[in-house]
N, C-alpha and C positions, 0 to 999 in steps of 0.2 A: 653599495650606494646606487650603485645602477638598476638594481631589480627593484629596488625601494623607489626611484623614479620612476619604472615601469608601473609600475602597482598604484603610483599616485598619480598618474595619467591615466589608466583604466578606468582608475573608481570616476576620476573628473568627469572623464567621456560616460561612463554609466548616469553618472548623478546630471550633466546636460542632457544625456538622452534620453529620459527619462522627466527632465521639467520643458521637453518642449512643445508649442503647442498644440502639436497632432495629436491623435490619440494613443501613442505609446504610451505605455507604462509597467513597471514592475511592482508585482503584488506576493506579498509571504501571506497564504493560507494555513494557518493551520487549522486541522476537523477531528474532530471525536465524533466517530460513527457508530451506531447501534449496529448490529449484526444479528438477523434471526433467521433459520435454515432447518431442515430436518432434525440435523448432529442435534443443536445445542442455540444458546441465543448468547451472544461476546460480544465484548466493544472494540477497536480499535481507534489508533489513534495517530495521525499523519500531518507531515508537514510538505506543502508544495511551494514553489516560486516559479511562478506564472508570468510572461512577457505577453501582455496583452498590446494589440493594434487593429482597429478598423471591425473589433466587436469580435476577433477569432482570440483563442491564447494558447499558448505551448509553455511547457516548461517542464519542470524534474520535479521526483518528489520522495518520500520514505516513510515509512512509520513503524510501529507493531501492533501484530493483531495477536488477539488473543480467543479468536474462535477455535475451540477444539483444540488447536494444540497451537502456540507459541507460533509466530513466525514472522518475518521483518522482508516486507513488500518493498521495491527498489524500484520504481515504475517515470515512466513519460508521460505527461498527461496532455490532452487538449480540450481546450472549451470554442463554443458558440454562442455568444451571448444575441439574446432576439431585443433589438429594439434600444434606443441610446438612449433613454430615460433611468434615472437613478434608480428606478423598481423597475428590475424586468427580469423576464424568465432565461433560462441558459441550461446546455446540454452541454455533458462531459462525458470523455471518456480516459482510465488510465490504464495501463497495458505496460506490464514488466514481468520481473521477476521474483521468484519469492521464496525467500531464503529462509533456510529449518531452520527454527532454536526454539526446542520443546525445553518445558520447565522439566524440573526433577521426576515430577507427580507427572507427568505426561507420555510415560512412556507403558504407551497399555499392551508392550505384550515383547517376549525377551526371552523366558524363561530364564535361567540362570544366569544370561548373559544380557547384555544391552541393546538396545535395537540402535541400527546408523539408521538415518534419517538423509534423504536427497531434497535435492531444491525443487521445484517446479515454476509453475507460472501463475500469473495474478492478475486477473480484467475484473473491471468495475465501469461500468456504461450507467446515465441515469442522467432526469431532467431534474431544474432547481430551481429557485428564486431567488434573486438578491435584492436587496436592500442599501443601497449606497448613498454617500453623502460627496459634494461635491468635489472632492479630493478624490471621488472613485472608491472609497473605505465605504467599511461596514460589515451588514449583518448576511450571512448567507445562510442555507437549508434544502438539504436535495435528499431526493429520494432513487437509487437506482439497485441496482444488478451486481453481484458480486461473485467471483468466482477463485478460489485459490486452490491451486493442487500441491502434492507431496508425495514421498515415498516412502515408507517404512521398509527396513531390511532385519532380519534377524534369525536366530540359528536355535534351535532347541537340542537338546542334548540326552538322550534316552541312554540311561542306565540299564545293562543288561546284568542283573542278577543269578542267571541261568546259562549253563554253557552252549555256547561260545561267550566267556564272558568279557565284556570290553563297553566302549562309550557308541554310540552311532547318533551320530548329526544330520539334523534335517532342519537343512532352510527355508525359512518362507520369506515372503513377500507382499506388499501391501501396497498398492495405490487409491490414494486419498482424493476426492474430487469433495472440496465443500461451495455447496452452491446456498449462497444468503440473500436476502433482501439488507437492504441498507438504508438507514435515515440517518445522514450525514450535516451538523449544524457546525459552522464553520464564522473564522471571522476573516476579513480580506484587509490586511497591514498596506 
C-alpha cells in the first residue's frame, strides 16, 4: 500500500508539473527514420520522452534499426528548439548505445560455426522542423547524421585432409562502422 501511494504521488507531482504555466513539459516522440549510407539504404524506428523547458529538451529514448544488420539503439537525447512560435526550426542530438541483435539471415560470415556479435555505439546529430499546435503536439521532420558501430567475431575451421591430419582454427574479426544519412518524420504526444 505504501509504494502504491508513492507511485500515486509521483504521477500527481509529474501530471502538476507538467500543466504548469511555464514552459515545462513532457512529450513521447515516436520517429520512423529513412536510413541511406554506402552498406545499404534501412529504416528504423524509435521511441523518445523528452522534458522540455525554456526551448532546450533532455530525455531517454530506444528503438530498432534495421540498417545492415539488426540492432536496438538505447540512447540520451537532447534538443534546441530556435524560436517560441508553433513552427520553428530545432537541433538534436542522441548519443548511446547500441546493442547487436542480428536476424537469422544477417549473419554473413561464420563458416561452420556462428559469428558472436559485440555492442558498440550510436550518435545521431541533425537539424528539424516542427510543426505544433497550441498544446505543444504535432508534426515533426529532421533531417541529420547517423552513426552506429559493431563487432563481428567468428572462427573458421580448416579441415586437414593430408598428414598431419586434424582441424586448425582461425579467428577473425570484424569491426562494423555504418555511417547514414537520416530523414527522420516524427509525431510529438
Amino acid at each position: 500500500m505504501k509504494k502504491l501511494f508513492i507511485v500515486a504521488m509521483l504521477l500527481g507531482n509529474l501530471s502538476s508539473f507538467s500543466q504548469q504555466k511555464h514552459t515545462r513539459q513532457i512529450n513521447l516522440i515516436p520517429e520512423l527514420t529513412g536510413l541511406n549510407g554506402s552498406e545499404a539504404a534501412g529504416i528504423s524506428y524509435a521511441m523518445s520522452g523528452i522534458v522540455f523547458n525554456n526551448g532546450w529538451g533532455w530525455g531517454i529514448g530506444a528503438g530498432v534499426d534495421y540498417y545492415k544488420m539488426r540492432s536496438v539503439p538505447v540512447f540520451f537525447c537532447g534538443r534546441k528548439e530556435f524560436g517560441k512560435a508553433d513552427h520553428h526550426l530545432f537541433g538534436y542530438g542522441q548519443f548511446g548505445y547500441n546493442v547487436a541483435a542480428p536476424l537469422d539471415n544477417q549473419y554473413p560470415h561464420g563458416g561452420y560455426g556462428r559469428s558472436d556479435f559485440s555492442n558498440g555505439v550510436y550518435c545521431d546529430l541533425g537539424i528539424g522542423y516542427a510543426s505544433l499546435n497550441t498544446r505543444r503536439r504535432g508534426f515533426e521532420v529532421s533531417i541529420g547524421y547517423s552513426v552506429k558501430t559493431l563487432k563481428e567475431s567468428y572462427t573458421d575451421y580448416i579441415y586437414r585432409d593430408f598428414p598431419p591430419y586434424g582441424i586448425e582454427e582461425s579467428p577473425h574479426s570484424f569491426s562494423y562502422r555504418f555511417n547514414r544519412l537520416a530523414l527522420k518524420i516524427g509525431i510529438r504526444l
